[in-house]
N, C-alpha and C positions, 0 to 999 in steps of 0.2 A: 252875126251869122253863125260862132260858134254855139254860143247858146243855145239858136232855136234846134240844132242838133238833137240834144242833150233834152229836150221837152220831150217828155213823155208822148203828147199826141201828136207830134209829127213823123211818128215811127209808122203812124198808121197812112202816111200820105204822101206823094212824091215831093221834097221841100224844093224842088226847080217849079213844080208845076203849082203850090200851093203860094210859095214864096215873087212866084214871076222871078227867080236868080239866074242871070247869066253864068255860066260854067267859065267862059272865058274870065269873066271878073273872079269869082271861086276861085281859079287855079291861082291865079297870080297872089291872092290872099295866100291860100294857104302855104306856096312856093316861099313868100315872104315870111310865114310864121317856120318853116323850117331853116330859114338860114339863119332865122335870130336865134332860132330855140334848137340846133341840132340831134340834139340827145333827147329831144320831148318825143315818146311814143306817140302821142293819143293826136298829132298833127297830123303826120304822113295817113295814119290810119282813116282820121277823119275827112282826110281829101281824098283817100282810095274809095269811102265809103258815099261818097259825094258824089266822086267820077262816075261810078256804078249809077248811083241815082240818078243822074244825070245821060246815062245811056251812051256814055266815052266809055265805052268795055278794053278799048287796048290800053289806055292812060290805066285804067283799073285794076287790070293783068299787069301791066310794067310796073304798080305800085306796089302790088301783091309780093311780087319777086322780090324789089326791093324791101321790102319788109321781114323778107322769112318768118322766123319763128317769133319776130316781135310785134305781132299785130293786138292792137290793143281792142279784145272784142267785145267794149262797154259799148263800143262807136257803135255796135250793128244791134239792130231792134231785138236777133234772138239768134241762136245756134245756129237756126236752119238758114235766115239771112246771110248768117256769115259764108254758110260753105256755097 
């Protein structure tokens, strides 16, 4: 799942809609990659970036927050994505 992220041409496509991925599956992935890895930026980031995709905007905003100033902004296809 992480991978296909991180390709190049899925920046141009919704990966819930391209992929068929459940978001409920998603969270619990990425939930599990943050209690193995707690100090990895590019996890929380890539499930904020997920939630978004995925059209969960409050999981999105509560991830944002938690993140502050450590959001890692390789996860988002471009500047404007991000903000």
């Amino acid at each position: 799942m992480w991978a296909v992220v991180y390709t190049h041409w899925y920046k141009t496509d919704n990966i819930f809609r391209q992929f068929q991925l459940d978001y409920p599956w998603v969270k619990r992935r990425m939930e599990a990659l943050r209690t193995a890895y707690p100090d990895l930026v590019e996890a929380p980031s890539t499930h904020c970036c997920m939630a978004f995709q995925a059209g969960k905007k409050s999981a999105a905003v509560e991830l944002f927050n938690e993140l502050g100033d450590c959001v890692d902004k390789e996860t988002w296809a471009d500047e404007a994505a991000f903000k």
